[in-house]
FITIZA-36184 format. One record per residue: residue in one letter; y, x, z of N, C-alpha, C in turn; residue number from 1. Coordinates in pm, whole numbers, always signed. Atoms other than C-alpha are relative to their C-alpha. Example, Ala and Ser with C-alpha at 12.3 -4.5 7.8 and 13.67 -1.06 7.14 Angstrom:
<r "a"; <-119; +89; +0>; <-450; +1230; +780>; <+120; +90; +0>; 1>
<r "s"; <-119; -82; -6>; <-106; +1367; +714>; <+109; -77; +73>; 2>
//
This chain:
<r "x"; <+93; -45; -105>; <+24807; -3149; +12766>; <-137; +34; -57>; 1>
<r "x"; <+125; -58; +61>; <+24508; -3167; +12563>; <-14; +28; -126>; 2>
<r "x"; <-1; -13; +113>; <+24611; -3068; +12219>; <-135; +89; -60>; 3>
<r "x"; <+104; -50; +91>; <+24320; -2869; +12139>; <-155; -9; +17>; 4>
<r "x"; <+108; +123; -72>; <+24048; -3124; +12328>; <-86; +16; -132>; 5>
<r "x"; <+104; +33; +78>; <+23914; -3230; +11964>; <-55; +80; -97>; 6>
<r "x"; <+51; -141; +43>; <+23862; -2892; +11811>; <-114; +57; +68>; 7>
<r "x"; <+95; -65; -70>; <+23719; -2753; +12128>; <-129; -106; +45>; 8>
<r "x"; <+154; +55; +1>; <+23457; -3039; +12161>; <-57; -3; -111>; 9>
<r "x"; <+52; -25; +150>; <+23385; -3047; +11797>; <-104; +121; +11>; 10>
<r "x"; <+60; -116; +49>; <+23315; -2674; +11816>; <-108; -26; +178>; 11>
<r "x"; <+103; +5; -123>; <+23116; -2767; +12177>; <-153; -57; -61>; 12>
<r "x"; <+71; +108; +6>; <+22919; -3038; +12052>; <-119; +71; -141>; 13>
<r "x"; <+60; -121; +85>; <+22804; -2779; +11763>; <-128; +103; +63>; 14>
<r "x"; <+83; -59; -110>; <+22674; -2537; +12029>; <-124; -39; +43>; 15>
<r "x"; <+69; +37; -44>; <+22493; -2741; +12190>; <-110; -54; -88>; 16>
<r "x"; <+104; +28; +110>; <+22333; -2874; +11895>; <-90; +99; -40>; 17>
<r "x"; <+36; -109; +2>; <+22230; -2543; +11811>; <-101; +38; +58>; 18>
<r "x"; <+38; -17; -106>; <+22109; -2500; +12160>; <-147; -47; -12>; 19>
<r "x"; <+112; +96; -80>; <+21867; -2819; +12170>; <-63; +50; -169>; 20>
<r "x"; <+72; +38; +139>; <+21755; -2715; +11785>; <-93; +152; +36>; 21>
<r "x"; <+90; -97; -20>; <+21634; -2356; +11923>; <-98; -35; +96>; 22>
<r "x"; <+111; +16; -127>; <+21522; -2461; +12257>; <-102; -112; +16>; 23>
<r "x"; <+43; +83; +6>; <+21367; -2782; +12202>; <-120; -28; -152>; 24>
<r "x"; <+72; +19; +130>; <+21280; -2785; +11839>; <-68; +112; -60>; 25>
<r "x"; <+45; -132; -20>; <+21237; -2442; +11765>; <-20; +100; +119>; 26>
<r "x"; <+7; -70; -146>; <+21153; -2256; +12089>; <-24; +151; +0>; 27>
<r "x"; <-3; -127; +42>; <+21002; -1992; +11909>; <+114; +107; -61>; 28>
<r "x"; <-110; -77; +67>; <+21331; -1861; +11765>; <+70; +40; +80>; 29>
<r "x"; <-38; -38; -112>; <+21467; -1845; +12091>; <+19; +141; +21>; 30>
<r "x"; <-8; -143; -36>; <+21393; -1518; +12189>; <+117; +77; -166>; 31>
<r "x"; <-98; -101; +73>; <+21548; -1421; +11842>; <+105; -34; -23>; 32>
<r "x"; <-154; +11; +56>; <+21853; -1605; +11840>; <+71; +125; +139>; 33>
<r "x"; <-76; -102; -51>; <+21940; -1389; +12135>; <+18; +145; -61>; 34>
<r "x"; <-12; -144; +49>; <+21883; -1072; +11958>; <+140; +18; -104>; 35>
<r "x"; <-115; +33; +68>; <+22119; -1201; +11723>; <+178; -5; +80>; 36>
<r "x"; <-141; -7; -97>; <+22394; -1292; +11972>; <+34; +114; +40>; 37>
<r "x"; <-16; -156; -25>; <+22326; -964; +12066>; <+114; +109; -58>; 38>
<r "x"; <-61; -48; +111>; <+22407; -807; +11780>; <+137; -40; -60>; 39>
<r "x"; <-119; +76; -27>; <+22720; -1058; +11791>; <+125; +61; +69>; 40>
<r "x"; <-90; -89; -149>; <+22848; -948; +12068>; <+56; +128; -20>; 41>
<r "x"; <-6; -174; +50>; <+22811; -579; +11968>; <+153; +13; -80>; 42>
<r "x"; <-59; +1; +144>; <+23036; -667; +11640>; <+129; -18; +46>; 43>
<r "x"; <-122; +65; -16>; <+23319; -841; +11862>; <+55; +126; +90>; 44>
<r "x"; <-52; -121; -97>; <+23360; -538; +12144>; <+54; +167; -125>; 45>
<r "x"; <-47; -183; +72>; <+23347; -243; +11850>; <+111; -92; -63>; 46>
<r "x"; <-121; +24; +33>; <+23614; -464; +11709>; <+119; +7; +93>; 47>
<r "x"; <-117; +14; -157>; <+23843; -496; +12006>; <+18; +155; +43>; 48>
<r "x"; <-104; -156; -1>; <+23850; -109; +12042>; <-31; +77; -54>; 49>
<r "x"; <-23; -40; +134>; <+23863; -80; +11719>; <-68; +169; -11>; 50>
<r "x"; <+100; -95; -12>; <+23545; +135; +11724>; <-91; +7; -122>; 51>
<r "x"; <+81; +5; +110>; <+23318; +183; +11417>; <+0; -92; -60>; 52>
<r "x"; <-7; +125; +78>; <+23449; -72; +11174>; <-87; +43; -89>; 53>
<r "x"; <+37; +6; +116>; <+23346; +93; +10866>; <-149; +7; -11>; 54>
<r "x"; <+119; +20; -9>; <+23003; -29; +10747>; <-56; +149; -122>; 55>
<r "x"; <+113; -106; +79>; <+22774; +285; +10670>; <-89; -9; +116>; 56>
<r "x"; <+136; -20; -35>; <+22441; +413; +10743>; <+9; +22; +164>; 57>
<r "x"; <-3; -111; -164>; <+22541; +591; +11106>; <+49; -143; +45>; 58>
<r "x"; <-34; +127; -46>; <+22731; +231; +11207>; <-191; -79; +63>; 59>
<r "x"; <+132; +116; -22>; <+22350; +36; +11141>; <-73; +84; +89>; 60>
<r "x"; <+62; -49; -56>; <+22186; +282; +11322>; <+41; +20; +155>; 61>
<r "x"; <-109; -13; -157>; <+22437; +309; +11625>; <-40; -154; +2>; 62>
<r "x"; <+25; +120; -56>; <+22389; -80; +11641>; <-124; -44; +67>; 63>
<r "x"; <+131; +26; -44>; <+21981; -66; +11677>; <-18; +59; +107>; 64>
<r "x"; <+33; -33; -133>; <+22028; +178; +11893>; <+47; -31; +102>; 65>
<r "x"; <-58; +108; -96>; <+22250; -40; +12082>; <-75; -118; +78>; 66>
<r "x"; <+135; +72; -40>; <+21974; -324; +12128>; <-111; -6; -9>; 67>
<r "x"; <+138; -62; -1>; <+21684; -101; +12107>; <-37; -43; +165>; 68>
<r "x"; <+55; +38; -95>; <+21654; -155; +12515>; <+6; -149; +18>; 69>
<r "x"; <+53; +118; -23>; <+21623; -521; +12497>; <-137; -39; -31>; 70>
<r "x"; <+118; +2; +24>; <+21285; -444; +12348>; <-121; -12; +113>; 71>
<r "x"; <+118; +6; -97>; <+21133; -378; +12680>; <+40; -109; +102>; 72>
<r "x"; <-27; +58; -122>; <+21301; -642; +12869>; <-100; -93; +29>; 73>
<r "x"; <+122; +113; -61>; <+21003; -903; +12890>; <-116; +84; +30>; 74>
<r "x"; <+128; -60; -74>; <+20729; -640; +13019>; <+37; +87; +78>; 75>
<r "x"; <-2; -93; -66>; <+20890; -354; +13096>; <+178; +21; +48>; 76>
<r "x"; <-114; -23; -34>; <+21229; -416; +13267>; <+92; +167; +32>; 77>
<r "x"; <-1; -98; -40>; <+21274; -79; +13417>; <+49; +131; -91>; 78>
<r "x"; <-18; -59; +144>; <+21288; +56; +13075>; <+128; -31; -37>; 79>
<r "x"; <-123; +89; +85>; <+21555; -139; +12972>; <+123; +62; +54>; 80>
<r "x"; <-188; -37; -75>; <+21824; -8; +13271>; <-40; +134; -22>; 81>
<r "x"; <+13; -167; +58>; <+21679; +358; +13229>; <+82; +17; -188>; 82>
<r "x"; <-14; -29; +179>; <+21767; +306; +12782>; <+161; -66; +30>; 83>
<r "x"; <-188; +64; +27>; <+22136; +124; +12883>; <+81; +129; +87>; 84>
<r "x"; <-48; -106; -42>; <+22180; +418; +13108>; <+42; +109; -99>; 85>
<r "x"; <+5; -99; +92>; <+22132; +636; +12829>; <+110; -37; -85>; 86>
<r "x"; <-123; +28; +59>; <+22387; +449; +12606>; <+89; -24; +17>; 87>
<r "x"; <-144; -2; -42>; <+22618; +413; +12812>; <+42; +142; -28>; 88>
<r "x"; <-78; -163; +73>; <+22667; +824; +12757>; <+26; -26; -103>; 89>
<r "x"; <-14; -1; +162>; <+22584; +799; +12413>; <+165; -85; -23>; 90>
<r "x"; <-146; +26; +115>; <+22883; +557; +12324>; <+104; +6; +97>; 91>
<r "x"; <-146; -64; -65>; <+23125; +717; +12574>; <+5; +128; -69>; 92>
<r "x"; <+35; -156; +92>; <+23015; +1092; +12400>; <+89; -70; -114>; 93>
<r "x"; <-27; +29; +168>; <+23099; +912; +12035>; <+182; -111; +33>; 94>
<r "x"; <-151; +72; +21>; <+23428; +671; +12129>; <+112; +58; +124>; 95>
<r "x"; <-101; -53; -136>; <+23578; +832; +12465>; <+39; -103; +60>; 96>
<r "x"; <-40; +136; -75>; <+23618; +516; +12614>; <-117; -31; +133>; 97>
<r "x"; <+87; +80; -119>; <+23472; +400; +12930>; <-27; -129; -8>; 98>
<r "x"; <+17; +164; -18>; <+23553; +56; +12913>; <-131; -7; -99>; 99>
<r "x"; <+40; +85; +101>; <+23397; -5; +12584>; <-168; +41; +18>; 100>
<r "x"; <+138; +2; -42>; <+23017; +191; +12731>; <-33; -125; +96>; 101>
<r "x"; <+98; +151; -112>; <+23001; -75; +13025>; <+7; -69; -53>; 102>
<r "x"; <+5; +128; +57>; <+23084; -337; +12827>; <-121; -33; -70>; 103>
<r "x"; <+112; +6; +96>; <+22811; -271; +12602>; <-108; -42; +73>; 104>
<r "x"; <+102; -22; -76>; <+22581; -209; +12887>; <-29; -137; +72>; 105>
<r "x"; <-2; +80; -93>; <+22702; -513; +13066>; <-33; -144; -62>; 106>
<r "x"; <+48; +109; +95>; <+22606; -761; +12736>; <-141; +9; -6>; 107>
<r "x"; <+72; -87; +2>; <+22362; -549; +12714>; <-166; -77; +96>; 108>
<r "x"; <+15; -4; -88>; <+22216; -580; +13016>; <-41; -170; +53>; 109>
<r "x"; <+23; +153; -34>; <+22282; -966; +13040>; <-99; -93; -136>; 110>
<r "x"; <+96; +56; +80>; <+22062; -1059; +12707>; <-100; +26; +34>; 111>
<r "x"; <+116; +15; -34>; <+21815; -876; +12867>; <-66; -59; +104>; 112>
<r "x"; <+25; +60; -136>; <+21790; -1044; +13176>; <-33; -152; -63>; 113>
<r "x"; <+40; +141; +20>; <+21812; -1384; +12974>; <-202; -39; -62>; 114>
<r "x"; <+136; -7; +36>; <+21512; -1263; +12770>; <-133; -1; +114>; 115>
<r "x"; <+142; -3; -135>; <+21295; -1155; +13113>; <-11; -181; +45>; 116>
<r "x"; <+9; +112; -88>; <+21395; -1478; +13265>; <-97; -106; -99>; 117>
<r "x"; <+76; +87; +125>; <+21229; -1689; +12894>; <-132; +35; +69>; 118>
<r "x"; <+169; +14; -40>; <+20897; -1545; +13054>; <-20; +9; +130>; 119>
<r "x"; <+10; -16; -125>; <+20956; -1562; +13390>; <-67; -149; +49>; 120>
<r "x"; <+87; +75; -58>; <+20670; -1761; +13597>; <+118; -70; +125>; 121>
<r "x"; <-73; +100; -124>; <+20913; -1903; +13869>; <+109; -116; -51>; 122>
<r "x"; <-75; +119; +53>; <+21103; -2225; +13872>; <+133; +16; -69>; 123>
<r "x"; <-85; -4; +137>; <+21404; -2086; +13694>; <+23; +88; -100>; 124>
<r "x"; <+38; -80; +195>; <+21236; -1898; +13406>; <-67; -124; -61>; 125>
<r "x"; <+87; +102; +100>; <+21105; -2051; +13098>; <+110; -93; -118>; 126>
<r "x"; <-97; +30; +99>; <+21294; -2198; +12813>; <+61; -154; +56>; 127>
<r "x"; <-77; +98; -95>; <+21354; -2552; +13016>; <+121; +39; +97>; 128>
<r "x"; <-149; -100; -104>; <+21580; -2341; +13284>; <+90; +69; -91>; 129>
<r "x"; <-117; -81; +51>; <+21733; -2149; +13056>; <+90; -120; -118>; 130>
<r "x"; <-76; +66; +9>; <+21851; -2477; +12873>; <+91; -109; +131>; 131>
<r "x"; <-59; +62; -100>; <+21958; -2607; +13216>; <+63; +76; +44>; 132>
<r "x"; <-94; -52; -33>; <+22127; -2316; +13281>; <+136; +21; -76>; 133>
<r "x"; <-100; -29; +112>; <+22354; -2291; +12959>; <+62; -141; +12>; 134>
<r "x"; <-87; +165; -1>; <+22431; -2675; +13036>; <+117; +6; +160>; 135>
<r "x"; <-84; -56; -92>; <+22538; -2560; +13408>; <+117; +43; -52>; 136>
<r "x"; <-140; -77; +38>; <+22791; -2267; +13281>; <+85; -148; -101>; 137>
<r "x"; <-94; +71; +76>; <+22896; -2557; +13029>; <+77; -134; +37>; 138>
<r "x"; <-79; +99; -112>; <+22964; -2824; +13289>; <+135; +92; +63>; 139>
<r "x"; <-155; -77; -72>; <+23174; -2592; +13505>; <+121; +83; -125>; 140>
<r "x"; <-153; -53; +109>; <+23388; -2469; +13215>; <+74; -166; -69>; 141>
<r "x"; <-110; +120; +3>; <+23448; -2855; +13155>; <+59; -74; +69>; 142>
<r "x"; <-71; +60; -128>; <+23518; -2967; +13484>; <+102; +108; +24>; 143>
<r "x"; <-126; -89; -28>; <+23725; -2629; +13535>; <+139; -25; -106>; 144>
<r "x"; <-86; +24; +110>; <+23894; -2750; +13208>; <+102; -102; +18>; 145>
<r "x"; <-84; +138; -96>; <+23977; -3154; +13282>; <+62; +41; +93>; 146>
<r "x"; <-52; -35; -145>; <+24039; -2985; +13674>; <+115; +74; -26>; 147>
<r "x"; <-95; -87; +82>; <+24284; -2753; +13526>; <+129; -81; -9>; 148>
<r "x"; <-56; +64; +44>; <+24428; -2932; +13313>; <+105; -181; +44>; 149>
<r "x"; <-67; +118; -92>; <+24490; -3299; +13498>; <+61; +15; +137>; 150>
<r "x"; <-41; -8; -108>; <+24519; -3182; +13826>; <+135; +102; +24>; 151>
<r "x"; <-119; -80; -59>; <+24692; -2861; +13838>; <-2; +80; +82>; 152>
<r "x"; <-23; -71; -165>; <+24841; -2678; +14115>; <-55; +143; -26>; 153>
<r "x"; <+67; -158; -3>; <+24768; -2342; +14235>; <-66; +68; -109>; 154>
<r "x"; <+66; -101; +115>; <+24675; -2066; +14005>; <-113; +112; +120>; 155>
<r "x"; <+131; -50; -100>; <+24356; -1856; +14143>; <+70; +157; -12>; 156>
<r "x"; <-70; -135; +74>; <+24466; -1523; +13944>; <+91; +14; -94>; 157>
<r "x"; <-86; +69; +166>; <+24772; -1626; +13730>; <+19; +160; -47>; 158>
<r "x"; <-28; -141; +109>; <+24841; -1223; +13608>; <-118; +47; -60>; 159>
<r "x"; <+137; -104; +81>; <+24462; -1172; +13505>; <-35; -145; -74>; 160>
<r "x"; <+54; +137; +108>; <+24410; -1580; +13351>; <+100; -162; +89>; 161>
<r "x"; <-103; +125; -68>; <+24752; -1790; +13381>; <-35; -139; -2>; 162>
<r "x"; <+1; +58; +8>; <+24605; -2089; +13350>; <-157; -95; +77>; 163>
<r "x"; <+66; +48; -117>; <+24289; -2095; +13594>; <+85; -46; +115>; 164>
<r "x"; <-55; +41; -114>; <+24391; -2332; +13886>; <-156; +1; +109>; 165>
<r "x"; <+49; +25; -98>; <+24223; -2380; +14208>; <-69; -128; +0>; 166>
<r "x"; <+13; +162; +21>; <+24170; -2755; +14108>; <-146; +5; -108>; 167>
<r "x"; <+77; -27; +87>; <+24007; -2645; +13826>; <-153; +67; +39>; 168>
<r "x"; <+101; -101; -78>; <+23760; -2433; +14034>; <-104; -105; +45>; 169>
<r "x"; <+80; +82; -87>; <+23644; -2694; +14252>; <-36; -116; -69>; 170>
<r "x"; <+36; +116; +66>; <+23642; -3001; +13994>; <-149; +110; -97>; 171>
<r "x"; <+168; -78; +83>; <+23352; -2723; +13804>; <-115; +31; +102>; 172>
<r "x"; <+83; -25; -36>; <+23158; -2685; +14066>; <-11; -141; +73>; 173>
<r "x"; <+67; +117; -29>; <+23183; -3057; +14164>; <-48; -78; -123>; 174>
<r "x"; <+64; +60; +143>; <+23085; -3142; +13809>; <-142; +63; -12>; 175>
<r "x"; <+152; -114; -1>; <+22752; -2852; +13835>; <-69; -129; +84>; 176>
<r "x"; <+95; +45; -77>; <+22670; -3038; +14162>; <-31; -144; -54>; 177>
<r "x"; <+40; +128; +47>; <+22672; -3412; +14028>; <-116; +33; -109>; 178>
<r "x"; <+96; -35; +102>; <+22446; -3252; +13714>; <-128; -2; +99>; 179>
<r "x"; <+96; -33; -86>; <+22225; -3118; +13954>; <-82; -160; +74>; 180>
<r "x"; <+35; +145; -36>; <+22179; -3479; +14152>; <-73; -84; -56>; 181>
<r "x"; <+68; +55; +154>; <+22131; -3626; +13801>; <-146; +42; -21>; 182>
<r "x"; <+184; -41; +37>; <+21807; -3436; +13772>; <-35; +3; +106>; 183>
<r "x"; <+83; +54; -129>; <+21695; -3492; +14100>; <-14; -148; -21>; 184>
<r "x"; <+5; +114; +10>; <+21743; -3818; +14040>; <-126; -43; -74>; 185>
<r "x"; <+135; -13; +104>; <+21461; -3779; +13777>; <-128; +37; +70>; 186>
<r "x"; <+116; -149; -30>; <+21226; -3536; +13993>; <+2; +114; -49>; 187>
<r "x"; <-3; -162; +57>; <+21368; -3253; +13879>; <+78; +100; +62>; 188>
<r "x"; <-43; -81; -119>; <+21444; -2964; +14114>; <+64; -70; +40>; 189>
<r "x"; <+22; +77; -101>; <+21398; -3173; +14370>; <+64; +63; +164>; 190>
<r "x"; <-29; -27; -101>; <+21450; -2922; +14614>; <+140; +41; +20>; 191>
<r "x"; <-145; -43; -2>; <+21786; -2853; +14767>; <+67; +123; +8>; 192>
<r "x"; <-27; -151; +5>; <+21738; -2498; +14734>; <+91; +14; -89>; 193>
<r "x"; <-126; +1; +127>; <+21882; -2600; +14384>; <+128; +1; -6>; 194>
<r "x"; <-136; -26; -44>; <+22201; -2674; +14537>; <+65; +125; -38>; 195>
<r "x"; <-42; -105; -8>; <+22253; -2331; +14585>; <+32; +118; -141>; 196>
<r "x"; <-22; -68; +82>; <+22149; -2210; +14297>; <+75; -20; -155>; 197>
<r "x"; <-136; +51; +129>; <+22364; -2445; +14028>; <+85; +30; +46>; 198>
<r "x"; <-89; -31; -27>; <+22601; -2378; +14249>; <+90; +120; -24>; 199>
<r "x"; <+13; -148; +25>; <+22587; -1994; +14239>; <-25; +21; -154>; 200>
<r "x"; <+22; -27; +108>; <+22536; -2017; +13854>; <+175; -70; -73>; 201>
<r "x"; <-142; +39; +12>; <+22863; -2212; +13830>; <+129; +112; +47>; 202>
<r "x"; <-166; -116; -53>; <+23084; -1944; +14058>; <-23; +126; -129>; 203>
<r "x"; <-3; -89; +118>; <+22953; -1666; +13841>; <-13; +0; -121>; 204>
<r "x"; <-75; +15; +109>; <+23043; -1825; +13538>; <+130; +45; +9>; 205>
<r "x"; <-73; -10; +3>; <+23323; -1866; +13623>; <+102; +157; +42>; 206>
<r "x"; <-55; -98; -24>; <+23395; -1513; +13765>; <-16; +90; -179>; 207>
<r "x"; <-44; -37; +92>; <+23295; -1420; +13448>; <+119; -30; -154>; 208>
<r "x"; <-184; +76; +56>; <+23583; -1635; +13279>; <+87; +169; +8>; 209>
<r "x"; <-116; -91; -57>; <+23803; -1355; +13495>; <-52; +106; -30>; 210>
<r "x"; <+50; -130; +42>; <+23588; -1077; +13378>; <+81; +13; -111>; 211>
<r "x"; <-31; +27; +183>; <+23676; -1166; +13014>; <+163; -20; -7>; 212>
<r "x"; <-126; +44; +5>; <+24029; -1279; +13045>; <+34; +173; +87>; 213>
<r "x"; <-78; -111; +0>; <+24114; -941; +13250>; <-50; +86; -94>; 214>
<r "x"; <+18; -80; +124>; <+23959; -733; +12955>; <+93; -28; -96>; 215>
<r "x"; <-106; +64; +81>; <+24186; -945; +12719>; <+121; +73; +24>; 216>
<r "x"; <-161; -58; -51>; <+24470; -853; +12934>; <-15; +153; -35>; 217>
<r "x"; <-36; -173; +11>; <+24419; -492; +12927>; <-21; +28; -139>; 218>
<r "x"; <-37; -52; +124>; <+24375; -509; +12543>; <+106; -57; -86>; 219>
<r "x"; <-142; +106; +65>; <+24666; -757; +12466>; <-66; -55; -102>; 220>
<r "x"; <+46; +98; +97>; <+24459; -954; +12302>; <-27; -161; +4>; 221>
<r "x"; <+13; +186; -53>; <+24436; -1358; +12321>; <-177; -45; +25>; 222>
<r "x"; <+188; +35; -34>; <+24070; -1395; +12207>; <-75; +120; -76>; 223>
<r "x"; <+83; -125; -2>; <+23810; -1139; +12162>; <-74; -53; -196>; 224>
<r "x"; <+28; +31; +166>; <+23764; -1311; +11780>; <+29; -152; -27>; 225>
<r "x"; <-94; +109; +41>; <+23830; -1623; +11585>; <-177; -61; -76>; 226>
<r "x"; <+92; +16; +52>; <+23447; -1729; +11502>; <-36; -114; +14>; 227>
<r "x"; <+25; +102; -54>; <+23453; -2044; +11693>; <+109; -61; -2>; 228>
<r "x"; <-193; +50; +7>; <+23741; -2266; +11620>; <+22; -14; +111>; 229>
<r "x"; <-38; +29; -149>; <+23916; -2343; +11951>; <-33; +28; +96>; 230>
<r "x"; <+43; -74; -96>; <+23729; -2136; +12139>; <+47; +136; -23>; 231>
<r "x"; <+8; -163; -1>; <+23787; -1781; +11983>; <-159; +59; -70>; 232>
<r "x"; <+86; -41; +26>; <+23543; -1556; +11989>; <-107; -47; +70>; 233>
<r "x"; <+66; -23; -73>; <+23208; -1497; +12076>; <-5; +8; +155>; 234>
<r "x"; <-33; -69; -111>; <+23256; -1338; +12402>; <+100; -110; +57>; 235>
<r "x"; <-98; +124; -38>; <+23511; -1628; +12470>; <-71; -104; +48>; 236>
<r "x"; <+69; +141; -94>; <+23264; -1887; +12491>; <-89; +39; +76>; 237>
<r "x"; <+110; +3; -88>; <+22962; -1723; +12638>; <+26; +97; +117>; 238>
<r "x"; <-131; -89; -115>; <+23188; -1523; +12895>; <-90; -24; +148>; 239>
<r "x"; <+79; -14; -95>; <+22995; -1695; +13172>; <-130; -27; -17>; 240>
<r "x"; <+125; -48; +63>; <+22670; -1699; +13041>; <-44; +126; +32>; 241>
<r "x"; <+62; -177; -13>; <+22665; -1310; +13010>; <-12; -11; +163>; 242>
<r "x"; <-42; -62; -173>; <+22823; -1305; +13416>; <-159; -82; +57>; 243>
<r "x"; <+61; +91; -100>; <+22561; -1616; +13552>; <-150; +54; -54>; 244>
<r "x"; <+148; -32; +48>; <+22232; -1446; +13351>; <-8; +133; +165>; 245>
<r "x"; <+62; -130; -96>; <+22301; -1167; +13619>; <-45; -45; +177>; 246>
<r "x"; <-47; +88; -106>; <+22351; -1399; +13909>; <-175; -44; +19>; 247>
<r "x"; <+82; +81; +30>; <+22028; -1627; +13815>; <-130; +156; +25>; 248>
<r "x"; <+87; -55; +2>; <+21810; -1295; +13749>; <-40; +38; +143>; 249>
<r "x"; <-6; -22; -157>; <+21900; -1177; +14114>; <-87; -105; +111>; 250>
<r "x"; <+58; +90; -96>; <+21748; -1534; +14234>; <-134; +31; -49>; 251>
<r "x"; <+76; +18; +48>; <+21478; -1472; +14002>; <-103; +122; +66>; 252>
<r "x"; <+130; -117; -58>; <+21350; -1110; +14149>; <-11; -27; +134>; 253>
<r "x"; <+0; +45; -149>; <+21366; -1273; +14523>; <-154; -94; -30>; 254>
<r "x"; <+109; +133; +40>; <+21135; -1564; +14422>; <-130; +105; -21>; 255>
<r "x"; <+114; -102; +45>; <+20872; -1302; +14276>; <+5; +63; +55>; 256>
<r "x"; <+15; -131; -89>; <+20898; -1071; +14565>; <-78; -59; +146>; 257>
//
């Protein structure tokens, strides 16, 4: 049942380390480990359809210009969906693929939203929220996991991810809400608006789970890379991450309006 439990916390417990060594210890690197993931990300999608492997000059330059619009995402948002607009042509023109422009657009798109949110003045911007949000998505992928796994039952979408249950669903978003409690318990978003919004950062993780798993399916592929033991790839673990940055930004331009 849980044969690959002490791999995948191993490679968790890593992460997170990671996590508390940018956000806590280094804070300043922050902003650039995303650029990096970025650039991560980039490496795992042109692999998957098997798009500009070979490393030359036109490759490095197709990549900058890939996360050239994350440049304006902390002043000048606006910029950012006008320059992903633009590449989404550009790398449909150069690979003929549709999928593989939104995808870009849609990583794309979600680093820059994490970046706006690092300077965002409301209660969930700022490098504190954005480690309480990466602990969210990582609760509900372990309560959807245990829930899964012990309980059972019902499958949500078994032909797009045979092994999401219904059990699994609801033990991740009753694992978000106990988190949530936990820091109230402290004085920390206090208000019960929070409810809503761990809550809502938990479903669209998890929809992005089903984002990622039906891409898989339509490329017959298991995991989108092998960089993370027991997780896969990239794109494997931060699956709802990318989906819940879009979710979170949405609460974030309400608040400031």
């Amino acid at each position: 049942m849980f044969e690959d439990l002490k791999l995948r916390t191993l490679s968790a417990l890593i992460l997170l380390l990671i996590l508390f060594l940018f956000a806590v210890v280094a804070p300043f690197l922050l902003t650039h480990s995303l650029y990096v993931l970025n650039l991560l990300f980039l490496r795992e999608l042109f692999r998957l359809y098997s798009f500009k492997k070979e490393p030359n000059i036109f490759n490095l330059i197709l990549i900058v210009v890939c996360i050239f619009p994350l440049y304006f995402s902390q002043d000048f948002l606006f910029m950012t969906f006008f320059l992903n607009g633009c590449l989404f042509l550009l790398i449909f023109y150069l690979s003929k693929s549709m999928g593989l422009g939104f995808l870009i657009v849609y990583v794309n798109l979600s680093m820059s939203f994490l970046l706006n949110l690092l300077v965002s003045p409301t209660e969930i911007g700022g490098e504190s929220f954005f480690v309480v949000l990466v602990l969210i998505v990582a609760f509900a992928d372990i309560g959807g996991y245990f829930g899964g796994r012990i309980i059972g039952g019902p499958k949500v979408f078994e032909k797009i991810s045979p092994n999401k249950t219904w059990a699994g669903i609801f033990v991740g978003w009753i694992t978000v809400i106990t988190f949530y409690y936990i820091l109230k318990a402290f004085n920390l978003y206090v208000s019960d608006f929070f409810v809503l919004v761990f809550w809502g950062i938990a479903l669209s993780s998890q929809v992005g789970d089903f984002i990622e798993s039906y891409i898989k399916r339509n490329l017959g592929v298991k995991d989108t890379g092998n960089i993370i033991p027991g997780h896969g790839g990239l794109l494997d673990r931060f699956d709802g991450l990318i989906c819940a940055s879009f979710f979170v930004k949405i609460i974030d331009f309400f608040l400031t309006t």
